[in-house]
N, C-alpha and C positions, 0 to 999 in steps of 0.2 A: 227204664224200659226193660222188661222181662225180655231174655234170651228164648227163644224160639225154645216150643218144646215142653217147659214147666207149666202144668196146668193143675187146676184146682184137685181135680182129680188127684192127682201124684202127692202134690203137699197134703191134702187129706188124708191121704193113706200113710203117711210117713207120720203125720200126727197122732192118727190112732194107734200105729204100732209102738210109737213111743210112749202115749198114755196108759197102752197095755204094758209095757216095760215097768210101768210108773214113774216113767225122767217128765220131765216138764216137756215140751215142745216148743222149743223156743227156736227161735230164726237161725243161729247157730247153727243147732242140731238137727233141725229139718234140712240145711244146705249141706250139710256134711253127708246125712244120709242120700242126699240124691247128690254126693259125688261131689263137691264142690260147686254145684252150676246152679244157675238162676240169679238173681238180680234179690239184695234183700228186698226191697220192695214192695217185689210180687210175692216174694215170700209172706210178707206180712199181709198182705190184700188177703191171700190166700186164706192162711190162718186164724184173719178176724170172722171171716167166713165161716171157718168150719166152726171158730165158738160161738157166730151165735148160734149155728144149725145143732150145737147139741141139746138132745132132750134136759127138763128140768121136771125133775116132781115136783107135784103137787097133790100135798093134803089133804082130801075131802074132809070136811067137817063133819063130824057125827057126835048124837047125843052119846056119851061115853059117862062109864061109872067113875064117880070123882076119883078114887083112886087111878083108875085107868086115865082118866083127863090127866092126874097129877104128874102120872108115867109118862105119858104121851109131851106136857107142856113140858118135863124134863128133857125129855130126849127131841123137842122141839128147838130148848133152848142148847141143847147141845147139840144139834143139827146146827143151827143158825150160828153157833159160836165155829162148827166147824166152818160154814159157809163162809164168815163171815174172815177165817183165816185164807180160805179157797181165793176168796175176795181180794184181801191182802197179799197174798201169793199173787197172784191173778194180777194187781197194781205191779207188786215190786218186778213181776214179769215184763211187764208192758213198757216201765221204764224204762227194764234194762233193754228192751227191745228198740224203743226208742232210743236209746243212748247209743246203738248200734245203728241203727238206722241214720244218727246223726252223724256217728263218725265216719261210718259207708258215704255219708251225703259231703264232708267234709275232705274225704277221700278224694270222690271224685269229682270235686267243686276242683279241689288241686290239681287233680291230674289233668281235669278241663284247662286250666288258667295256662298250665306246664304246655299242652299240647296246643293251647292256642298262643302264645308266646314264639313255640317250633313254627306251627304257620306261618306268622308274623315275622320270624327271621330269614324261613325259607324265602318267602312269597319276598319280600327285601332281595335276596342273594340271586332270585332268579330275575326281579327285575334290573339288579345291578348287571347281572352276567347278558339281559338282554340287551342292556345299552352299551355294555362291553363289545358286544358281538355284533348291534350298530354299525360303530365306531369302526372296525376291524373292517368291517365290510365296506366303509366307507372308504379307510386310509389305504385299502387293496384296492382301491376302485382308485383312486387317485392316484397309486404308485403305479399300476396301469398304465394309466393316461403320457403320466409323466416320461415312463419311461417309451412309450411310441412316440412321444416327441422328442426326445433325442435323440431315438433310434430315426428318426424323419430327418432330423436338423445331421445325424452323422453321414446318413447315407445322404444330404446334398454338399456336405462339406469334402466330401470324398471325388463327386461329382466335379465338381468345383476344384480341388487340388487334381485330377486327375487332365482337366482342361487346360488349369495353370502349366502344369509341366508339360503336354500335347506343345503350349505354345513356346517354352524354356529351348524345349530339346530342337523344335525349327528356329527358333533365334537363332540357337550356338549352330546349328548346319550352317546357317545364313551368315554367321560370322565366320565360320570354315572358309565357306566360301571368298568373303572380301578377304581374308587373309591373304589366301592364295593369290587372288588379284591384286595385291597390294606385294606377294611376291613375285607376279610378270612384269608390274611395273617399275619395281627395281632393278629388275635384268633386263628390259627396254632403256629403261636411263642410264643403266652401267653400259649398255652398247652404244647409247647416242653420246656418252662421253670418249668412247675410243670412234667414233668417225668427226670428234670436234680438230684432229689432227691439220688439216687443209684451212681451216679458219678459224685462226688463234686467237684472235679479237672475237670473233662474233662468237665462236666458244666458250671464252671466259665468261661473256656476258651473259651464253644459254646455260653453263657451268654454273652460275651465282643463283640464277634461277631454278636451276635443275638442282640445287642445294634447298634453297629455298623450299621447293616443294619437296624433297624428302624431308624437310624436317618437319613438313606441312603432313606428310603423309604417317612420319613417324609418330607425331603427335596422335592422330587421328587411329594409328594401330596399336597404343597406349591408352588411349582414350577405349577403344572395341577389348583391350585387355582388362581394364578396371571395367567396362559394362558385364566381361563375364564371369568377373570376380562377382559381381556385384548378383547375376544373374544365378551364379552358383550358389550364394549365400540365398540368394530367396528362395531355390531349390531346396536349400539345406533347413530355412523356415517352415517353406511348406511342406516338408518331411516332417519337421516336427508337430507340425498343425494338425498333419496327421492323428496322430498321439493325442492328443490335446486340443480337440478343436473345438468344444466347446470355450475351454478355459481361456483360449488363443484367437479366438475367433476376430476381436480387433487386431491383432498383429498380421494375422491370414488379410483382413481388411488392407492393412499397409503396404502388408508384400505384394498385395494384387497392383497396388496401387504404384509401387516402385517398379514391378513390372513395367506395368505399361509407361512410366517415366523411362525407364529404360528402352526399351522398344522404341518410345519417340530419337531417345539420344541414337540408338541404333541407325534408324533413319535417316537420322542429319548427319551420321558418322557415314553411311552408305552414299550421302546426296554430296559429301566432301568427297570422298573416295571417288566417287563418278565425275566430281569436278576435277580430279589431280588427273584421272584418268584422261578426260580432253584434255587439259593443257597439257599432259607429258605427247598426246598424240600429235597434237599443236608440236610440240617441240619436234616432237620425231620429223611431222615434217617440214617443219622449217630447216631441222639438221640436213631432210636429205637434200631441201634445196638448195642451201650451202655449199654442199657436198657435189653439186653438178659440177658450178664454174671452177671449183678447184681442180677436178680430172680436166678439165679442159685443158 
């Protein structure tokens, strides 16, 4: 395809300048003279054009004196001999015009193949790069997701250990508390064994009892001692659950679950505790009724 611009016009004028020069006109040298530009091609479209538009003599025949015919068929045949090299000029031109034309065609048959190959790699590279970018968009969408569910699963496991401890920290008050109760009711029994003095029989016998149940009580405040070991240690779990609550999440599970095993023992330690409580009250006053006929 001709470049914009090269027109018959222009290569004609650049052909007769050079057939006035006396150089051939050949595809070459007409593109050099317009500067390097144009397409050989249209160069030669051009070209065939302007040879055929040149004028060509012709000979009128006229009855001529033999000598003059003889001069004439001379310089006829030496016309024609010139012609006839013009002619041969004129091939060896055209071939070589052609020869350029082929390698020009050969040229850019290559450079075609070369820059459709580039295509073919690029158009490759972008469709690789778009499934690249897919993917990418895909495995962001997903890591997304993923990570607002665990940001959902931390912030209930947080929930959830913050409740577990809410209920830790009123246990251990609650065992505070039976402590203490469990230390008035040692100093109610340490008193109801200094008024056993007036009934030494019946004292021994509230004596073996009143042993009885302290070691009934002791038990029982050994028993609340090992539930807040025990209670400490699930505190000390679900501190760690904290940290790790994904990864820990069954253990948080167990601790829940020894919790409230504990809290039951709690219970039965508190429902012993309130039974030592009657029977030491029992005893108190059985003691003071003892303790009447003896002032008597």
């Amino acid at each position: 395809m001709a470049r914009q611009g090269i027109t018959f016009e222009q290569v004609a004028a650049v052909a007769d300048a050079l057939a006035g020069e006396g150089q051939q006109p050949t595809i070459r040298a007409v593109r050099e003279r317009l500067g390097d530009t144009g397409s050989p091609n249209t160069i030669h479209k051009h070209l065939s054009t302007w040879r055929e538009a040149r004028p060509v003599a012709a000979a009128a025949a006229q009855e001529l004196p033999q000598a003059l015919t003889a001069a004439i068929a001379a310089e006829i045949e030496r016309a024609a001999a010139q012609a006839r090299g013009e002619i041969e000029g004129r091939l060896v031109q055209a071939q070589a015009e052609a020869a350029e034309l082929a390698a020009a065609g050969e040229a850019l048959e290559s450079e075609r193949d070369e820059l459709a190959e580039q295509v073919a790699v690029l158009t490759t590279e972008r469709d690789t790069l778009a499934g690249k970018a897919a993917q990418q968009a895909a495995d962001l969408a997903d890591a997304q997701q993923r990570i607002e569910r665990e940001q959902q699963a931390a912030e209930s496991a947080r929930v959830e250990v913050a409740t577990a401890r809410l209920k830790i920290e009123a246990q251990a008050e609650r065992q505070v508390e039976q402590a203490a109760e469990l230390e008035r009711l040692r100093a109610a029994l340490a008193e109801a064994q200094q008024g056993r003095i007036a009934a030494e029989q019946q004292a021994a016998v509230l004596s073996a009892r009143l042993e009885a149940m302290t070691d009934r009580a002791t038990r029982a405040e050994q028993r609340v001692e090992g539930l807040e070991r025990q209670l400490q240690q699930a505190g000390q779990e679900l501190s760690s659950a904290r940290v790790q609550v994904q990864a820990q999440q069954t253990a948080l599970d167990s601790a829940v679950r020894d919790i409230e095993a504990a809290r039951r023992q709690v219970e039965e330690a508190r429902a012993q505790a309130k039974k030592a409580g009657e029977e030491a009250a029992e005893l108190r006053g059985r003691l003071a009724a003892a303790a009447v006929p003896g002032k008597g």
